[in-house]
PADOSE-228165 format. One record per residue (C-alpha): x, y, z; residue in three letters; residue number from 1. Coordinates in steps of 0.25 Angstrom, whole numbers. Last residue first. Layout:
REM PADOSE-228165
c1|c2|c3|rest|nr
X|Y|Z|ALA|NUM
...
REM end
This chain:
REM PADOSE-228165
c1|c2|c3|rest|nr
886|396|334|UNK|276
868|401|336|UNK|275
862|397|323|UNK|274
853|407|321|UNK|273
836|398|319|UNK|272
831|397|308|UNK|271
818|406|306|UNK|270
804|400|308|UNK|269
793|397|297|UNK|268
781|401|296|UNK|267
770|390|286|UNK|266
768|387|271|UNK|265
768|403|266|UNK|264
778|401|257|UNK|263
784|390|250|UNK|262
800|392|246|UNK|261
810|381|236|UNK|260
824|378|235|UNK|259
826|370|222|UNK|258
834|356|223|UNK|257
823|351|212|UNK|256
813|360|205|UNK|255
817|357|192|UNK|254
817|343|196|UNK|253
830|334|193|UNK|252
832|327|204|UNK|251
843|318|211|UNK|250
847|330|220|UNK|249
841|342|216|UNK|248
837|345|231|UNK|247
827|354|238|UNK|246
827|367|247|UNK|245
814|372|254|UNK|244
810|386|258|UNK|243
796|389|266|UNK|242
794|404|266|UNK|241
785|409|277|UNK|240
796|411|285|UNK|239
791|425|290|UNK|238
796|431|275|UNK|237
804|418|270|UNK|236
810|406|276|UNK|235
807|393|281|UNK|234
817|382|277|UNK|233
813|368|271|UNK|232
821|356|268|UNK|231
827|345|256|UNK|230
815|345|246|UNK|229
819|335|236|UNK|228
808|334|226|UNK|227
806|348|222|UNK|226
794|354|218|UNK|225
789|357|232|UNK|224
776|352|242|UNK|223
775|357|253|UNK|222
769|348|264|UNK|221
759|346|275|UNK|220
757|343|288|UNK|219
762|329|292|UNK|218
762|325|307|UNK|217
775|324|314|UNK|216
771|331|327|UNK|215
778|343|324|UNK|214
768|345|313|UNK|213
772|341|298|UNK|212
775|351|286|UNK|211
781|341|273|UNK|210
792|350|263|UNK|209
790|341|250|UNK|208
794|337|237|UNK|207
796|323|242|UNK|206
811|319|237|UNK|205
815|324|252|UNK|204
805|328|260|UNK|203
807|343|267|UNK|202
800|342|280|UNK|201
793|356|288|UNK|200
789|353|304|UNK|199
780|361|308|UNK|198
784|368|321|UNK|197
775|379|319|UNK|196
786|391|316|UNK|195
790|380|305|UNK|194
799|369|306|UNK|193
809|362|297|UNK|192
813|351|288|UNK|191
825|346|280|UNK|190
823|331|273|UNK|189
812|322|276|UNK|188
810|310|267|UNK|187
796|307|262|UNK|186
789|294|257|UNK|185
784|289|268|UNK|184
785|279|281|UNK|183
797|286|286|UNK|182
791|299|286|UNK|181
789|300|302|UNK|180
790|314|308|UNK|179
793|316|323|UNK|178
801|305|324|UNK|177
809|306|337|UNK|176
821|313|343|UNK|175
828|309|356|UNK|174
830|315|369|UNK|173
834|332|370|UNK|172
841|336|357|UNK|171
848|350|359|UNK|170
841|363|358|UNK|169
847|372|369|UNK|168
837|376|380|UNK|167
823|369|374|UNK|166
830|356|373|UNK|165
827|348|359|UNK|164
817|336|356|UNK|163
820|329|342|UNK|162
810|326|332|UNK|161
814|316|319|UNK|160
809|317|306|UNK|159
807|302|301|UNK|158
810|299|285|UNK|157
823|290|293|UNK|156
832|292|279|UNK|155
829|308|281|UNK|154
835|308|295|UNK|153
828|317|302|UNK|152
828|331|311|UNK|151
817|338|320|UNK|150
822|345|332|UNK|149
813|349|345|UNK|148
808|357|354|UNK|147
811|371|349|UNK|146
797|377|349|UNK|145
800|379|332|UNK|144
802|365|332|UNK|143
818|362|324|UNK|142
825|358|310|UNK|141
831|346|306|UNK|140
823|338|293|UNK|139
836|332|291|UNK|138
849|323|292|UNK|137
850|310|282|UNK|136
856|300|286|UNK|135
858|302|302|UNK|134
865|293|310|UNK|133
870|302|322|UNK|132
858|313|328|UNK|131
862|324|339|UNK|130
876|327|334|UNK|129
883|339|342|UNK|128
890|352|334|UNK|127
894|362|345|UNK|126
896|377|343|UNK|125
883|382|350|UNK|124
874|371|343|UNK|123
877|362|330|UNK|122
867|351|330|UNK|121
870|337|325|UNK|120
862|327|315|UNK|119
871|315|308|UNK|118
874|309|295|UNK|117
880|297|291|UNK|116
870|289|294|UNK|115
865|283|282|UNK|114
875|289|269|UNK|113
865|301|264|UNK|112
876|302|254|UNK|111
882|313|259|UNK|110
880|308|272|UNK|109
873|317|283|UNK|108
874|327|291|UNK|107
863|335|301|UNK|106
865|347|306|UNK|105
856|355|318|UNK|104
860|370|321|UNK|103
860|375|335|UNK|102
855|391|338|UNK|101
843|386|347|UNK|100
833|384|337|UNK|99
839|374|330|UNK|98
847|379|315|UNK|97
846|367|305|UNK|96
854|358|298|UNK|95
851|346|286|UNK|94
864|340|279|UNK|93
877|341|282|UNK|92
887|331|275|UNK|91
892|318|279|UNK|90
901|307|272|UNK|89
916|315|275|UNK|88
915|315|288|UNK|87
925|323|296|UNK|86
917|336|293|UNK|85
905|328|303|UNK|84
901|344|305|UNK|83
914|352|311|UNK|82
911|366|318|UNK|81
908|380|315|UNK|80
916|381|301|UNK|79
916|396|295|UNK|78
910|397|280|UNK|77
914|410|273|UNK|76
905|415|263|UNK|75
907|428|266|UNK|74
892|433|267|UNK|73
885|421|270|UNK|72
895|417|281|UNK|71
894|404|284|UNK|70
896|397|297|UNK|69
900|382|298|UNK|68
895|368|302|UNK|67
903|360|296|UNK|66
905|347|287|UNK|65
898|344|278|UNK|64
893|357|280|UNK|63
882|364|288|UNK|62
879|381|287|UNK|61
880|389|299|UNK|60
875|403|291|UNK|59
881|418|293|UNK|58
876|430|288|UNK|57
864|433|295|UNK|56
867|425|309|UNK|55
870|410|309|UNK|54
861|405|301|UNK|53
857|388|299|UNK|52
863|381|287|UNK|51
863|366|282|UNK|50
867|360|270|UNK|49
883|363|266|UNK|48
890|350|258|UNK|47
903|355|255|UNK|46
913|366|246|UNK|45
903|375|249|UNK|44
897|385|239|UNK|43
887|397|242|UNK|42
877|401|234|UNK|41
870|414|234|UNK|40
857|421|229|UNK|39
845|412|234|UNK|38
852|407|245|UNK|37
863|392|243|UNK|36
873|387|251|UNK|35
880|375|243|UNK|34
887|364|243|UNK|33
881|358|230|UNK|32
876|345|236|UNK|31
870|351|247|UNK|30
864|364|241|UNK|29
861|372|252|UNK|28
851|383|258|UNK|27
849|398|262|UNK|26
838|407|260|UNK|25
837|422|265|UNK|24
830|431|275|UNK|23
846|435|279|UNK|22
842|434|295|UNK|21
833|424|293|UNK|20
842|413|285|UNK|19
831|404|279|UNK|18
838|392|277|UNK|17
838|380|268|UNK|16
847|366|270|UNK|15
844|358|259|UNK|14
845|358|243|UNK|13
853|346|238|UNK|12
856|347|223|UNK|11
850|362|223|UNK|10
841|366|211|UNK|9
843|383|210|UNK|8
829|387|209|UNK|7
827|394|222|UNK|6
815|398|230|UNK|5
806|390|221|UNK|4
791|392|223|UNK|3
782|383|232|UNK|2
768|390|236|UNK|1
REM end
C-alpha cells in the first residue's frame, strides 16, 4: 500500500502540497533551503517550509522571514509582508491555506528554543498573531464544514481545536484539546483533514500517519518505513493518494527523509487558493 514517491532522503522533509491546478507535488527540505517536485529543485538562500497556491504558476511560500510569491516558472520570489525577519532565532515552520483564502504560519526557534515560536494567519494583505509562545508550531489544517482550526505545539503532545467565524474564518473564543497524546509515546507533527473531517497526524520518531475522529478518538494508522514522518498531503487521481514527507535528520535509514504515497486510504479535499 506504501511505496516510495521520491527517493531523495531530505534532512528535514515538511511542508507537502498537492498543487490542483498543475496535478503535481511540492514540498521542502528545511535544512537544505530547498523547494523540491519530482523533477525540480529550487534553492534559497533561507529556511523555506510552508507553501499554499496562488493560482497555476504562482505559490505564497513561508520563509524565515517572509511570506512571499513565487513564481515557478521564473523563479523570481516577490515579498508580500514581513515574517518575525527582525528575529534572527526563528524560522517558519508548519502553514496551511484556511478555507477562506487566509493562510496559517507558525515559527519557531531554530533550535526548538521554548517559546520562541508563534502561530499567526496571513488574510487579505495583513499578517495577525493568533497564538504567542509557541515551541514547536503544527498539526495546522482546517474541518471541511469550516467550523474550526486544529493546530499544536509538538512539546505540549495535545492537538488543540479552535472555533472559527462562519463569514471570514477568524478565531472566535478559545481553543481546546481535542486530541490528548500527552500521556504516550507519540509527538504530533503536520496534519490534515479528509472530505469526512478525519483528522490525519504525522508522528514524529513513530513511523506513523494516525486517523482520529473530530471527536478525538483514535481510528487508525499507516504505518511507513521511516521513522520521522513530518506531515501528510492528499493528492492524486480524486485525492485518493495520500503523500507524506519524512526527515533524515539524526538517522541513517535507507528509507529515512524519503516522501512517500499510500493509495486508496480514504478522499481527500483540494487546498484551498490563497486569496492576496
Amino acid at each position: 500500500m506504501v511505496e516510495v514517491f521520491d527517493t531523495h532522503q531530505c534532512t528535514l522533509g515538511e511542508g507537502p502540497l498537492w498543487h490542483p491546478k498543475r496535478q503535481e507535488l511540492f514540498w521542502f527540505d528545511i535544512e537544505a533551503m530547498q523547494l523540491r517536485s519530482a523533477v525540480q529543485v529550487w534553492q534559497f538562500s533561507e529556511h523555506v517550509s510552508a507553501a499554499g497556491w496562488i493560482d497555476r504558476d504562482t505559490l505564497m511560500i513561508a520563509s524565515a522571514s517572509a511570506l512571499f510569491q513565487f513564481d515557478l516558472l521564473t523563479g523570481i520570489r516577490t515579498d508580500i509582508i514581513e515574517l518575525e525577519a527582525d528575529d534572527p532565532v526563528t524560522r517558519s515552520n508548519d502553514g496551511r491555506a484556511d478555507p477562506w483564502g487566509g493562510f496559517w504560519i507558525g515559527t519557531m526557534g531554530k533550535n526548538a528554543e521554548p517559546g520562541a515560536g508563534a502561530i499567526y494567519r496571513f488574510y487579505r494583505g495583513e499578517l495577525q498573531q493568533l497564538y504567542p509562545n509557541i515551541t514547536i508550531s503544527n498539526a495546522i489544517c482546517f474541518a471541511p464544514d469550516q467550523s474550526c482550526a486544529y493546530w499544536c505545539d509538538t512539546p505540549t503532545k495535545q492537538i488543540m481545536r479552535q472555533p472559527l467565524a462562519a463569514n471570514d474564518g477568524w478565531p472566535v473564543g478559545e481553543p481546546e484539546v481535542c486530541i490528548d497524546l500527552s500521556e504516550t509515546d507519540y509527538s504530533p507533527d503536520g496534519a490534515l483533514t479528509d472530505s469526512e473531517g478525519t483528522i490525519w497526524n504525522a508522528q514524529w520518531s513513530n513511523h506513523r500517519v494516525a486517523a482520529y475522529a473530530p471527536d478525538g478518538t483514535f481510528l487508525r494508522a499507516l504505518e511507513l518505513p521511516a521513522a520521522q514522518v513530518t506531515c501528510p498531503a492528499f493528492g492524486g487521481p480524486e485525492f485518493r493518494t495520500m503523500f507524506a514527507t519524512s526527515a533524515a535528520i539524526g538517522l541513517s535509514g535507507v528509507d529515512d527523509g524519503k516522501t512517500f504515497a499510500a493509495t486508496d486510504l480514504t478522499t481527500g479535499r483540494p487546498e484551498p487558493r490563497v486569496i492576496l
